[in-house]
N, C-alpha and C positions, 0 to 999 in steps of 0.2 A: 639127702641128696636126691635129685630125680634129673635123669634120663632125659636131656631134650628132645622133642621129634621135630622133624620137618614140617616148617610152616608154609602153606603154599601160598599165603600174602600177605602183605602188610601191615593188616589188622594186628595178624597174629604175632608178629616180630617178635623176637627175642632179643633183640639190640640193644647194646646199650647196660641189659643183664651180668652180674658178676658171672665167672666161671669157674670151674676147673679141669684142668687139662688132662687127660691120663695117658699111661705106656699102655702097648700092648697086653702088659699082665694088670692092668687092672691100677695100678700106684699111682696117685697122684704125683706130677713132675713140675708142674706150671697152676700158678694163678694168673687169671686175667680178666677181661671185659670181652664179651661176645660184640664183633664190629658188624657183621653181617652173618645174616639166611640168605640173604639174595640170590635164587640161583644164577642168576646170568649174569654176576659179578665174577672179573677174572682178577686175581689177585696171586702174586707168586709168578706170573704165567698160566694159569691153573685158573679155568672157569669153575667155579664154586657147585653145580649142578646141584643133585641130590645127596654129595657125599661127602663135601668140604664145611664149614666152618670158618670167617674171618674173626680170628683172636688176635687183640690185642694183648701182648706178654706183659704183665706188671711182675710177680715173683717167679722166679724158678728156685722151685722146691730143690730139685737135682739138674742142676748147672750142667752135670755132661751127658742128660739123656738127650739123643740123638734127634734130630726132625725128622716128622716122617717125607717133608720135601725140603729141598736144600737147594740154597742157590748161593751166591758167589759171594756171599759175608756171612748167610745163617747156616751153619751145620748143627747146634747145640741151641740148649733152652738158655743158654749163657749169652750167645749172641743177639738170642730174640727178645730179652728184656729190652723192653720201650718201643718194640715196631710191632707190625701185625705182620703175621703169618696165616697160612691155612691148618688147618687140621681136622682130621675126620670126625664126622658130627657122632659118629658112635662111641668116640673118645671124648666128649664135652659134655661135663653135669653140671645143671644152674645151681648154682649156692641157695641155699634156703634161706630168707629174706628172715 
């Protein structure tokens, strides 16, 4: 597993790339597809800047960990199977190919 960093353009994307989602302590909660780096993509509400992540959610591992942003249908990793969310880029490691 490795650590994404911030890409500052295009070239470098990571889109498109398998994921995995992690909690605050480190556990994996979620699989999915990295949608964007882009920072000036707002998504959620939430412009993506240096600190977000656009993931698409395909499994949740644990159905009731919590998002770290929530809007008016996703509060759980249960809700966000099939749409994209944000999530912190310090919490996203690419799958080893």
């Amino acid at each position: 597993m490795n650590k994404i960093e911030s890409r500052g353009n295009n070239e470098d994307s990571l889109a498109g790339r398998r994921v995995r989602i992690l909690n605050f302590s480190g556990q994996v909660v979620a699989s999915g597809i990295l949608m964007s780096d882009d920072d000036d993509n707002v998504v959620m509400g939430k412009k993506l800047g240096g600190e977000y992540y656009e993931v698409s959610i395909l499994i949740a591992h644990d159905p009731t960990a919590s998002l770290f942003i929530k809007d008016a249908d996703r509060k759980n990793m249960n809700d966000a199977v099939g749409s994209q969310i944000i999530w912190f880029r310090e919490y996203v490691e690419v799958e080893d190919n």
